[in-house]
C-alpha positions in Angstrom: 194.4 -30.4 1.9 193.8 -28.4 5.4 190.7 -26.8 4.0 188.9 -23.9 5.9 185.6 -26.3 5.8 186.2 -29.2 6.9 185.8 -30.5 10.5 187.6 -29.4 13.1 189.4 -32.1 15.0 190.4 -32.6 18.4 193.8 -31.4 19.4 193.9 -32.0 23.3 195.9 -35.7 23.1 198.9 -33.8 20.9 201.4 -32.8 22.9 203.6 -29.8 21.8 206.6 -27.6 22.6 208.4 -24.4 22.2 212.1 -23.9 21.8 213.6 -20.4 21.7 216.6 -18.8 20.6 217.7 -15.7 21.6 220.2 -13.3 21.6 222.2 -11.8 24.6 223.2 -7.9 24.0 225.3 -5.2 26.0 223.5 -2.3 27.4 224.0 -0.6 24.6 222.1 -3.2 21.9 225.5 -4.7 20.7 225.7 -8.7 20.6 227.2 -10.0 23.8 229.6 -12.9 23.6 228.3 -14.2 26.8 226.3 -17.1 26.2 228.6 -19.8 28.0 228.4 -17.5 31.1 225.0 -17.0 31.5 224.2 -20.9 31.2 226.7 -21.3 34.0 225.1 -18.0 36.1 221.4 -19.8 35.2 219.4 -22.0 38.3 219.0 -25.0 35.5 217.4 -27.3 38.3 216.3 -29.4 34.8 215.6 -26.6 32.7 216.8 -27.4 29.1 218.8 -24.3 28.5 221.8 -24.7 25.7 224.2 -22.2 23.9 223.5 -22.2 20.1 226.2 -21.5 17.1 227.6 -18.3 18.2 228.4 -17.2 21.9 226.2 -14.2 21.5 223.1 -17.0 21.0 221.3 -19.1 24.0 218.6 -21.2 23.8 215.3 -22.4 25.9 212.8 -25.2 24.9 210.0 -26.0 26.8 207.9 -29.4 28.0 205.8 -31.0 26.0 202.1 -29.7 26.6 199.2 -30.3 26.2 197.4 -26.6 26.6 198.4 -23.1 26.1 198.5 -22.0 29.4 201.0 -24.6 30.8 202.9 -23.5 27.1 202.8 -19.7 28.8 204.0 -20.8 32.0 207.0 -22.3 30.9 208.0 -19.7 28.1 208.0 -17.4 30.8 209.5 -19.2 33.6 212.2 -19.7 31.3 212.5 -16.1 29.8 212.9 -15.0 33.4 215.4 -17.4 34.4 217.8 -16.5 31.3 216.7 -12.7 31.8 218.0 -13.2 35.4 221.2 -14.6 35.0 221.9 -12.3 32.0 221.6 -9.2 33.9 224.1 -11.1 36.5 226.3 -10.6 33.8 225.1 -6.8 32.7 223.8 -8.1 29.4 220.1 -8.4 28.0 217.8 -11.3 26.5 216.5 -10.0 23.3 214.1 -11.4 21.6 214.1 -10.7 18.2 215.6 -12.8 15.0 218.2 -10.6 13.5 220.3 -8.8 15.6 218.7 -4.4 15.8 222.8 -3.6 16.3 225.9 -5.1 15.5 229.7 -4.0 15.7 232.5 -5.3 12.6 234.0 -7.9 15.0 233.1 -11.1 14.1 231.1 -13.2 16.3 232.6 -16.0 18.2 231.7 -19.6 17.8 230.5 -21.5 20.7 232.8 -23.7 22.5 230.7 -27.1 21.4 233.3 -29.3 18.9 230.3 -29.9 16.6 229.4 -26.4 16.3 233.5 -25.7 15.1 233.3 -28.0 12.9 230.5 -27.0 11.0 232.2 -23.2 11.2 235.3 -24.8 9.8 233.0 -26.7 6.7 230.9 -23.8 6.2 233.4 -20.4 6.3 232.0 -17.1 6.7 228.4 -17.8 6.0 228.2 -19.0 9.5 229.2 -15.5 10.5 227.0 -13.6 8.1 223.0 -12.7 8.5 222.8 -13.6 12.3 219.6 -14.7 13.0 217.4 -16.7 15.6 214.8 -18.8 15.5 211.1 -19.9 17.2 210.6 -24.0 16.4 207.4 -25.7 17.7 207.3 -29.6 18.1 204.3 -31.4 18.7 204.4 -35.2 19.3 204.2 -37.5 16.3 206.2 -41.0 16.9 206.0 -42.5 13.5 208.0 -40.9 10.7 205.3 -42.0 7.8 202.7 -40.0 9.6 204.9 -37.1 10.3 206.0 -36.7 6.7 202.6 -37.3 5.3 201.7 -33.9 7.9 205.1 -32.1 6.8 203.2 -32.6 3.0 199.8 -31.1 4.4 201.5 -28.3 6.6 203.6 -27.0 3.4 200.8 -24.4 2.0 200.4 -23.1 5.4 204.2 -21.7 6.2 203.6 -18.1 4.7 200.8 -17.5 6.8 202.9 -18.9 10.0 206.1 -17.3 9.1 204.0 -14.0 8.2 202.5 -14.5 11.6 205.5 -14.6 13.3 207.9 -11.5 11.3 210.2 -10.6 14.2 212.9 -9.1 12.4 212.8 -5.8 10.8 216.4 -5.1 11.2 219.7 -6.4 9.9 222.1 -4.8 12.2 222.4 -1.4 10.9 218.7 -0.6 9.6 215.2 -1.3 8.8 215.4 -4.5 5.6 211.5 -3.6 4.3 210.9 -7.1 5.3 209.3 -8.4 8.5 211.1 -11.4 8.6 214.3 -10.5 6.9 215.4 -13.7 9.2 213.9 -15.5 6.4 216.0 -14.6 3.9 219.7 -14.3 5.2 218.5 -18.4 6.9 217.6 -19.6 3.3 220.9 -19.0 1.8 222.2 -22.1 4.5 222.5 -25.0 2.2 219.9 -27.3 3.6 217.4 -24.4 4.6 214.1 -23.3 3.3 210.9 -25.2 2.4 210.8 -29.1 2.6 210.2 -31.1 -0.4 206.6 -33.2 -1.2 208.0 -36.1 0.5 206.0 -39.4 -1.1 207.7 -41.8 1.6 209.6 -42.5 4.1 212.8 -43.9 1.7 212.3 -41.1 -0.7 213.1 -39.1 2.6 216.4 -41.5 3.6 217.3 -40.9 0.1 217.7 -37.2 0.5 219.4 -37.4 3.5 221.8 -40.2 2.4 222.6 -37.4 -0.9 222.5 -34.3 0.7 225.0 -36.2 3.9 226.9 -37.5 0.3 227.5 -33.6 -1.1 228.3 -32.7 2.8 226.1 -29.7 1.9 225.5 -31.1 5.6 227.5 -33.1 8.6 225.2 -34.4 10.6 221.3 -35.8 9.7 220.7 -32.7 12.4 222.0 -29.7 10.1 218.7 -30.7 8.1 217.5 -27.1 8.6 213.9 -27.4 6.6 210.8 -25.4 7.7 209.3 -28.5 8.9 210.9 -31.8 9.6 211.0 -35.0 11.4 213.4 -34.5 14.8 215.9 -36.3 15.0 216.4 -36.6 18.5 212.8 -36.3 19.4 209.6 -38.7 18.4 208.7 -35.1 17.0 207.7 -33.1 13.9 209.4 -30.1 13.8 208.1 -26.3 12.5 211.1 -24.2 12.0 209.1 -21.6 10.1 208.6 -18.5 13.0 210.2 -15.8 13.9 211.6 -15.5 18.0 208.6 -14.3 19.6 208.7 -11.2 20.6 206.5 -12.1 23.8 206.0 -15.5 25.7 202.1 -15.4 24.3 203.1 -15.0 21.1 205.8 -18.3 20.7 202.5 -19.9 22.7 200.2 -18.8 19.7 202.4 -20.4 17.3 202.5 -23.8 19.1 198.8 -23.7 19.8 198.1 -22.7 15.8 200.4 -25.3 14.5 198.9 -28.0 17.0 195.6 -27.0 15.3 197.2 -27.7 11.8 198.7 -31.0 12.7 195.2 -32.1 14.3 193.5 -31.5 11.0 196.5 -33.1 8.8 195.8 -36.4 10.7 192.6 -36.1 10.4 192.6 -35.9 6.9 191.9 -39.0 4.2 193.0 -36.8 1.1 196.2 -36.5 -0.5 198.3 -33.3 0.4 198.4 -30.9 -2.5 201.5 -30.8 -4.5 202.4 -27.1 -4.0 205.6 -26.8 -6.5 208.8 -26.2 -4.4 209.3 -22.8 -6.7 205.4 -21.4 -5.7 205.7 -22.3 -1.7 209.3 -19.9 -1.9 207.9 -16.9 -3.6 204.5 -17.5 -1.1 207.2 -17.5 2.0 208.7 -14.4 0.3 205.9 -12.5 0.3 205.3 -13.7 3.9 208.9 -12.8 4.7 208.3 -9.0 3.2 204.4 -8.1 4.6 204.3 -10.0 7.9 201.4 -10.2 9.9 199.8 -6.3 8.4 199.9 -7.6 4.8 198.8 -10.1 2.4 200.5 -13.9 1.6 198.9 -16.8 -0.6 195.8 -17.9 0.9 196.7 -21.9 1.8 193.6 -23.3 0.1 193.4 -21.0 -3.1 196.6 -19.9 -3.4 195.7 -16.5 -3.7 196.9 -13.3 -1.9 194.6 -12.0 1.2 194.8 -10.6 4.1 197.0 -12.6 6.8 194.4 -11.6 9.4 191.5 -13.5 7.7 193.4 -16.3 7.1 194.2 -16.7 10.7 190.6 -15.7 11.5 189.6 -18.8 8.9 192.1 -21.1 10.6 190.1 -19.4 13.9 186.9 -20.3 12.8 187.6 -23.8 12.0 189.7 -24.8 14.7 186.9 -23.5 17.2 185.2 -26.6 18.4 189.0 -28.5 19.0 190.2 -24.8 21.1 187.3 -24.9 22.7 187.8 -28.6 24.1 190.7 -28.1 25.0 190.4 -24.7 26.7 192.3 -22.7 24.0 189.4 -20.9 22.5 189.8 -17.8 24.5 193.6 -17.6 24.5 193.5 -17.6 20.9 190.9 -15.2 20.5 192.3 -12.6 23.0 195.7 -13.0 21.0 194.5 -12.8 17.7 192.7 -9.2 19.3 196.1 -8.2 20.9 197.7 -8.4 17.6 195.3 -6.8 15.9 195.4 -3.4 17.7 199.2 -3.8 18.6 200.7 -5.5 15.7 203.3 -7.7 14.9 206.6 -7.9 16.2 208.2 -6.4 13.2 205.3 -3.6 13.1 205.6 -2.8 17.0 209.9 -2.8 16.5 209.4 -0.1 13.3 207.1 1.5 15.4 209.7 2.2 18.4 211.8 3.1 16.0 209.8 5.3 14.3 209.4 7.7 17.5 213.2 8.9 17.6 214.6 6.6 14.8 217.1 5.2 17.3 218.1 2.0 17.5 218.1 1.9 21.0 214.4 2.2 21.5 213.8 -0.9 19.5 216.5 -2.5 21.4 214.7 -1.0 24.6 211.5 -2.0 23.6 212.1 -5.4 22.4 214.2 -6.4 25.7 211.5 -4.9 27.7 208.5 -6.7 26.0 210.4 -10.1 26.1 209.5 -10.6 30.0 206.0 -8.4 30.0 202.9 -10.2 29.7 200.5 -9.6 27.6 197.9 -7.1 28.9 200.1 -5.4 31.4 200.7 -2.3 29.7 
């Protein structure tokens, strides 16, 4: 088990990365169908920039780092680039995980032949609970190691996803959940929590069953919280949120960087959270966000999410300071402290008028601001 006492290891030789989805909207705050535009009104120039499920959906993923400021760099670099050619095409990056404002038309698929299939298999739940996603990768080449890490990161994904609660809104009005994204993702088939994974063929053998059921296509539409990439010598975190700022998706790499440090620096056994505990933790995570309480990862009982992440802090210090972090992390943790989460600061714009405009305002505006400048 990550525990709050043991020795902090050193993170600097772990790469990671940041891929964002995010939605495109009209002036107004409706969704845009405009994805495959933009892409082709972007300066790429090697950028990965890609269209997601729906055409109202576009995606940015960073390099592979090794610090948080080169993480920072990029996530805005390529913020502003998609910002820029969306407003070529009078339409706005949002970053947020559920759409503040939608219309009854349905959404429109992207034009990608894999992506149509899977609307084909899957029917109208493809349409239903739009949401977007924050995914962090950091580099892990063997899959033993990164399934024996996907066992020690399971107790941690309420505090990340609690963290991370982007998405107060369902299209029409506030949920009472910071992270309604959450929610409306776990009713996808193959989404949710991974499994205690004791191998390497006990993984295969999922695969090979859930592939059997076609509750999935592909070995990609493996949507878990955390898993091994299959395209990438990667583990994947799935867990977050869209950031609401560039700082914040570079938190979240930075944090879980920590948290995979420690996993392969630890000799003990991961703890065998039961699959039924680590969804009621992620609900509570889902609902309270970073201003309430979720199941502390070592004792399993409810505190504070700030502590927790001050814990996590505290005993990741000596690894954030080696590798320059130490500072970055500290001066975010403060931000967040006297500004929120993204879910608190989007009820809080709305709170002023109770239009959903200003959050839409608010959240396009924040998406290219850095941290600090107002």
């Amino acid at each position: 088990m990550i525990g709050v006492g043991n020795p902090a290891p050193v993170t600097a030789n772990l790469t990671v990365g940041v891929e964002e989805e995010f939605f495109l909207v009209d002036r107004d705050g409706f969704l845009a169908q405009e994805a495959p535009e933009t892409l082709a009104e972007a300066d790429r120039d090697g950028a990965d920039l890609q269209s997601e499920l729906l055409r109202c959906q576009i995606e940015a993923a960073t390099e592979p780092r090794t610090d948080a400021a080169g993480l920072v760099a990029d996530l805005r670099e390529l913020r502003n680039r998609l910002a820029g050619a969306a407003a070529a095409r009078n339409v706005r990056l949002l970053p947020t995980s559920t759409a503040v404002r939608t219309e009854p038309d349905r959404p429109i698929i992207a034009p990608d032949a894999r992506y149509r299939r899977m609307a084909r298999h899957l029917g109208g739940l493809v349409f239903t609970g739009l949401t977007c996603g924050c995914h962090v990768h950091v580099g892990i080449e063997d899959r033993a190691t990164a399934l024996r890490v996907s066992n020690h990161l399971r107790p941690w994904l309420p505090t990340l996803l609690a963290l991370s609660g982007n998405s107060p809104f369902d299209g029409s009005g506030l949920t009472g959940y910071a992270s309604a994204r959450n929610l409306l993702w776990a009713r996808w088939p193959t989404a949710g929590p991974p499994p205690y994974l004791e191998s390497v063929d006990h993984y295969e053998s999922i695969m090979t069953a859930m592939l059997n059921t076609e509750a999935m296509l592909d070995r990609k539409m493996v949507y878990w919280d955390i898993r091994p990439s299959e395209h990438q010598p990667t583990l994947e975190v799935r867990v977050c949120d869209t950031a609401g700022t560039a700082e914040e998706a570079a938190l979240y790499g930075v944090l879980v960087r920590c948290l995979v440090a420690a996993a392969l620096d630890e000799d003990r056994p991961a703890p065998r959270l039961p699959h039924e505990v680590l969804r009621a933790g992620l609900w509570r995570a889902a609902r309270d966000g970073l201003s309430g309480r979720c199941p502390d990862p070592v004792t399993g009982e409810l505190r504070p999410v700030p502590e927790i992440l001050r814990d996590l802090r505290d005993r990741s210090a000596s690894g954030l300071k080696e590798s320059g972090e130490l500072d970055f992390v500290d001066e975010l943790l403060d931000w967040l402290g006297k500004h929120g989460g993204g879910a608190d600061r989007q009820r809080a714009a709305f709170d002023q008028r109770h239009r959903l405009t200003d959050v839409v305002d608010m959240v396009a505006d924040q998406a290219l601001r850095p941290i600090g400048s107002g």
